[in-house]
C-alpha positions in Angstrom: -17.0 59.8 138.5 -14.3 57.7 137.0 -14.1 56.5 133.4 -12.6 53.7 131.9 -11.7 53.7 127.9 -10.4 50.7 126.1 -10.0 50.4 122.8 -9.0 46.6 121.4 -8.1 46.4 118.0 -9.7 42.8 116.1 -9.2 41.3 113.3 -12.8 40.3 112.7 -15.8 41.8 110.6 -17.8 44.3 112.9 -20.7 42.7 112.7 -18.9 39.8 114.3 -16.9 42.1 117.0 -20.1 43.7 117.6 -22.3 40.1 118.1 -20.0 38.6 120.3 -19.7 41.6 122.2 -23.4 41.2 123.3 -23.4 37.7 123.9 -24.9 36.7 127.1 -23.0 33.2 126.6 -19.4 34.6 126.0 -20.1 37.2 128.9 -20.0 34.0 131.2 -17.1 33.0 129.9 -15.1 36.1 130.5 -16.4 36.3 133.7 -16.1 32.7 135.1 -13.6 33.4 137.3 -16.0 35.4 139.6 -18.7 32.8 138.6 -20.5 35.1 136.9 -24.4 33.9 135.7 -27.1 35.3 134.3 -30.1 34.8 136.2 -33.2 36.6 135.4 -34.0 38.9 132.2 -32.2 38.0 129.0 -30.3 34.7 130.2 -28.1 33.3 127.1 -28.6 34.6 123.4 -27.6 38.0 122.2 -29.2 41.1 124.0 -31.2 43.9 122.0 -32.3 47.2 122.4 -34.8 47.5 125.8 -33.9 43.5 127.2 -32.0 43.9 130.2 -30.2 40.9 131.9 -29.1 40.4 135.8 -25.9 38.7 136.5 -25.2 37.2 140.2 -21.1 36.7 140.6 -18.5 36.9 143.5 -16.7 40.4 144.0 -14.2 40.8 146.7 -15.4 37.7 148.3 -19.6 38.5 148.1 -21.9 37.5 146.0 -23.4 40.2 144.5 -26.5 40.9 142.1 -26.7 43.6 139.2 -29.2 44.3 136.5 -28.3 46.1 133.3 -30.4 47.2 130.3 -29.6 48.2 126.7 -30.9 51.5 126.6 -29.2 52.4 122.9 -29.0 50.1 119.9 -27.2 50.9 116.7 -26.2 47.6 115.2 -23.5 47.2 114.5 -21.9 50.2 115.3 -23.1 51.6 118.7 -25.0 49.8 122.0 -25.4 51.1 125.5 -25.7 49.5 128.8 -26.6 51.0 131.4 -26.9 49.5 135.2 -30.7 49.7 136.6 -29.7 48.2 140.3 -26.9 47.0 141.7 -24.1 47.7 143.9 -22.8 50.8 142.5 -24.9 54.1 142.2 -24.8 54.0 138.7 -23.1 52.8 135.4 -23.2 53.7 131.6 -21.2 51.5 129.7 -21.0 52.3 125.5 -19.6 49.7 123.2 -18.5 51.4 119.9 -17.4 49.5 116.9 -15.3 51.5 113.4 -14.1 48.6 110.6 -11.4 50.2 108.2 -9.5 48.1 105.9 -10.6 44.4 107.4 -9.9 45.1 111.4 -12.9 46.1 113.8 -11.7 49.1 116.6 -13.9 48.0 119.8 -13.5 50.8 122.0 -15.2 50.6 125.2 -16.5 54.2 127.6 -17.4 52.6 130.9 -18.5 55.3 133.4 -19.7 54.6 137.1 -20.6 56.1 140.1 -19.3 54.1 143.1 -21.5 53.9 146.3 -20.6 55.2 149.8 -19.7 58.6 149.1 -16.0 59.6 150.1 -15.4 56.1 150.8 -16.5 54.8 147.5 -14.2 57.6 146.2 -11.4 56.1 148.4 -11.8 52.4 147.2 -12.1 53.6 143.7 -8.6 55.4 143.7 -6.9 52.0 145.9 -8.7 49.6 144.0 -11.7 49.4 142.3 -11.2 51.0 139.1 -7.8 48.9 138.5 -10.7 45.9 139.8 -12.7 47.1 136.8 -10.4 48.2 134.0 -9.1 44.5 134.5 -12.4 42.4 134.1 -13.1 44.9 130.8 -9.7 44.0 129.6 -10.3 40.3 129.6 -13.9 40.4 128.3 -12.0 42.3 125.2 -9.1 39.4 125.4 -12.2 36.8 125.4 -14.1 38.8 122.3 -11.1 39.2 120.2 -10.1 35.6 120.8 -13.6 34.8 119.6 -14.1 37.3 116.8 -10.2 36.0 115.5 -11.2 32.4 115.1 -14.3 31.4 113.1 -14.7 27.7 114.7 -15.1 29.5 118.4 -17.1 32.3 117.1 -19.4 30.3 114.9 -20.4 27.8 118.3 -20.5 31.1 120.1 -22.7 32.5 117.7 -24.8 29.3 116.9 -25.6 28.9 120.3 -26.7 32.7 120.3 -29.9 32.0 117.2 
């Protein structure tokens, strides 16, 4: 099963790191390129503890449908979600927030289970993990750009209440 740490350093308050980070609304944005929308469940606003959310967006050229739910709430230090169906066998995906001295550590633990057996196995070591580690990396890009400028994150987070 392959796993995926990140760890993106912001200079933000947690609590603001750890808001945007479940934001449906600034989810879309770092996924437009695939054209990522929410489309049943939790469909804009920030995402608690039990709401799940499914997304429909375009992977390798399908469009494809997946359902995630938070199945671990700490706020605003800890969150889990976890995928409930979709087109992998399985994903847990932990967000995990530390402040010390005014910056936020965001480090991510993304952990999946790719479908198809050996072939899943095959695509995962030509592809598919590099596929994944680079659409975590911009959502981080996108949430530190946020979190670092208080007119984007305050719309962000306005549009969230």
């Amino acid at each position: 099963m392959p796993r995926i740490v990140l760890e993106t350093v912001i200079a933000a308050p947690i609590v603001v790191a750890f808001d945007l980070s479940r934001s449906i609304d600034l989810h879309k944005r770092s996924t437009a390129h695939t054209g990522e929308q929410a489309i049943a469940g939790r469909m804009s606003g920030l995402i608690g503890m039990g709401e799940s959310v499914t997304w429909r967006a375009k992977h390798f050229g399908l469009w494809q449908k997946l359902t995630s739910k938070i199945t671990a709430f700490d706020p605003p230090r800890f969150f889990v979600d976890e995928m409930v169906q979709g087109a992998f066998r399985g994903f847990r995906h932990e967000h995990i927030f530390t402040e010390e001295n005014g910056l936020t550590l965001m480090t991510d633990i993304f952990d999946y289970q790719s479908p198809c057996g050996i072939f899943g196995r095959i695509a995962d070591t030509l592809f598919l993990e590099r596929y994944m580690r680079n659409l975590l990396t911009e959502r981080n890009r996108i949430i530190k750009e946020f979190a670092e400028d208080e007119n984007k994150y305050c719309k962000v987070l306005q549009a969230s209440v």
